[in-house]
C-alpha positions in Angstrom: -148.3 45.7 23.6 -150.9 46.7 20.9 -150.0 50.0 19.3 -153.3 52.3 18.6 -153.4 54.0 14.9 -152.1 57.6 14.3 -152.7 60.1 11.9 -149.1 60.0 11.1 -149.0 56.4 10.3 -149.3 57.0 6.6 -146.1 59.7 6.9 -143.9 56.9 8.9 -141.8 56.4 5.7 -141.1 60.5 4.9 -140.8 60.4 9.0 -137.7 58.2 8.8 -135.8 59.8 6.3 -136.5 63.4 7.7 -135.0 61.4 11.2 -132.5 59.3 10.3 -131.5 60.9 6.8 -131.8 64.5 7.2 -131.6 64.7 10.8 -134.5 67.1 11.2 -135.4 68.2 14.5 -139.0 67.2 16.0 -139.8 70.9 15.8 -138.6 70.9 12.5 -140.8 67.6 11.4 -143.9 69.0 13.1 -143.3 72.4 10.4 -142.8 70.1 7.6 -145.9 67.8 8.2 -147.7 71.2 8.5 -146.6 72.4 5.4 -146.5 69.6 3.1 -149.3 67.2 4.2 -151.7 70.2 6.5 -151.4 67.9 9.1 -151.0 69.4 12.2 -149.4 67.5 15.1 -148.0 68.2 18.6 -144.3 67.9 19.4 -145.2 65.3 22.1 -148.0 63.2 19.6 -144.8 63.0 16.9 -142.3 62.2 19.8 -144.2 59.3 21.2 -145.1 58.5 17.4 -141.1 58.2 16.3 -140.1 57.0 19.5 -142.9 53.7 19.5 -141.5 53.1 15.9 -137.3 53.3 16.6 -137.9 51.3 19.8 -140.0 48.8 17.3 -137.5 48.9 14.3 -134.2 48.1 17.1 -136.3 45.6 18.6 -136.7 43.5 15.4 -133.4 44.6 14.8 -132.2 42.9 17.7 -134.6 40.1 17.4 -132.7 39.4 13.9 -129.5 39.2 15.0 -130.7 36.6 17.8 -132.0 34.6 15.3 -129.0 35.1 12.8 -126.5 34.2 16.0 -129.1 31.2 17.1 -129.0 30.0 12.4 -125.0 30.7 13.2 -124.9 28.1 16.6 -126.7 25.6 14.8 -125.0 25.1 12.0 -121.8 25.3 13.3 -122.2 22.3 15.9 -123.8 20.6 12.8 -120.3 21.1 11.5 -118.8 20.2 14.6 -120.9 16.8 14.8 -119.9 15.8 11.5 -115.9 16.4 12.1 -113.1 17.1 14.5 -113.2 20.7 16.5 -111.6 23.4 15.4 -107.8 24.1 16.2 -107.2 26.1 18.4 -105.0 28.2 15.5 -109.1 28.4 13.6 -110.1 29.2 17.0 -107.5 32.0 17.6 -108.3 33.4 14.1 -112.0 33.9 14.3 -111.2 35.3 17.3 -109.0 38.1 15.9 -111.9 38.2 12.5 -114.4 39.0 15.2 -112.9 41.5 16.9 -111.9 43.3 13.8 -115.0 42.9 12.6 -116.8 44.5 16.0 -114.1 47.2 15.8 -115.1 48.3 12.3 -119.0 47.6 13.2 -121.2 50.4 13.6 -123.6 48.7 16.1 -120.7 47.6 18.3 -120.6 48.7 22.2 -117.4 48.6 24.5 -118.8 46.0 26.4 -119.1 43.5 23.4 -115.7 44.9 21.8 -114.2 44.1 25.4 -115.6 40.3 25.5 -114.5 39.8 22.3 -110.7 40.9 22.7 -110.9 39.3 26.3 -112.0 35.9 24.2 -109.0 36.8 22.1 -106.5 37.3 25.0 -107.7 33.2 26.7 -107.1 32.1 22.8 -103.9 33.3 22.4 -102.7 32.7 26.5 -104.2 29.0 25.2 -102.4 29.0 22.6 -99.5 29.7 24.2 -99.6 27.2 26.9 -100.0 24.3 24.0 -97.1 26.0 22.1 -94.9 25.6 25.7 -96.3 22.1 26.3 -95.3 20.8 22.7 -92.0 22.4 23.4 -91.8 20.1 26.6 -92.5 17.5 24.7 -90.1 17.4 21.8 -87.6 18.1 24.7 -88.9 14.9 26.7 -88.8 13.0 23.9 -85.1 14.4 22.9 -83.8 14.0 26.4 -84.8 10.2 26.1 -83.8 9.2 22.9 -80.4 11.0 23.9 -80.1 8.6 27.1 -81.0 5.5 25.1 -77.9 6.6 22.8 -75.8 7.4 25.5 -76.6 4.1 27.5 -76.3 2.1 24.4 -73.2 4.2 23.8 -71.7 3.7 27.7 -72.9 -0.5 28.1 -70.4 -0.6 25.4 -67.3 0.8 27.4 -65.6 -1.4 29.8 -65.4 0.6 32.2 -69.0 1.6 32.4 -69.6 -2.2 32.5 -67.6 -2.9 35.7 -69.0 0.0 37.6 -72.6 -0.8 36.9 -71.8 -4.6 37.6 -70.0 -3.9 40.4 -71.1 -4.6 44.1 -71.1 -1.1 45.2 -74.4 0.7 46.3 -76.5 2.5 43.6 -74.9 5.8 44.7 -71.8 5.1 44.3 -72.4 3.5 40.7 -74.1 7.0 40.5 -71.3 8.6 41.3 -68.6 6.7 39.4 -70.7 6.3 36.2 -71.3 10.5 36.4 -67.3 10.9 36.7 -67.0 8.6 33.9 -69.3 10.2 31.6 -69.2 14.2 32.2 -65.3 14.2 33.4 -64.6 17.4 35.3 -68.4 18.9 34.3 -70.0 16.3 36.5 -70.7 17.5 40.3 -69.8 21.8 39.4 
């Protein structure tokens, strides 16, 4: 949309620091212009004026941080070409640096605030769930290399030896091998 010329396009500068600096009223702006520059305005004429210009100035705003998040995406999957994916542990942490980041940002809304601590929340749950499966390994593991001891441990006691070589069923080598190892603990 093509913006026509104003005769307040040479003030746009004073404009924004009256606005945004001094937070001066549009009443107040209209005096001022008046006053300091005998340019005489309407209240509507300086309202569409400043309001054309902040809707432009948070549009390009916007329009940078697109392209600073799109500069951002691209080079981190460069990164992520050239080596292994993150951790999840790096993953968890920019999670937490973003969200402190957002909480401390001027510009942030509860919606973004809430997708990023949401983000957070599936990290650390992810997190979690590899912490609990690497526990259930390392007790897998333990559990077998406690068996392969205790069956190198029990093929050399006789007594093991003519159970498990004995005709009887499997359940009843079962059953006389647990008696033989655990004692009064087996079957409680």
């Amino acid at each position: 949309m093509k913006r026509t010329a104003s005769k307040v396009d040479k003030y746009e500068a004073e404009l924004a620091a009256w606005f945004r600096d001094e937070n001066l009223s549009l009443s107040a702006a209209r005096q001022r212009l008046l006053e300091q520059h005998q340019l005489s305005v309407s209240i509507g004429s300086l309202s569409r004026f400043w309001t054309c210009r902040e809707q432009a100035r948070m549009r390009d705003q916007l329009l940078a941080r697109v392209a600073t998040g799109a500069e951002l995406g691209r080079t981190l999957e460069a990164q992520y070409a050239r080596q292994d994916a993150p951790t999840l542990n790096t993953l968890v942490k920019l999670a937490r640096t973003l969200v402190l980041q957002l909480a401390v940002s001027d510009t942030a809304d509860r919606p973004t605030l809430k997708l990023a601590r949401d983000f957070l929340d599936t990290a650390l749950k992810h997190a979690d769930l590899e912490r609990r499966r690497e526990e259930l390994s390392l007790s897998r593991d333990k559990f077998q290399r406690e068996t392969c001891e205790l069956f190198v441990q029990w093929s050399a006691d006789q007594r093991a030896r003519e159970i498990t070589e004995s005709p009887s069923s499997n359940s009843d080598k079962i059953e006389h091998l647990g008696a033989l190892m655990f004692g009064d603990l087996w079957r409680k």
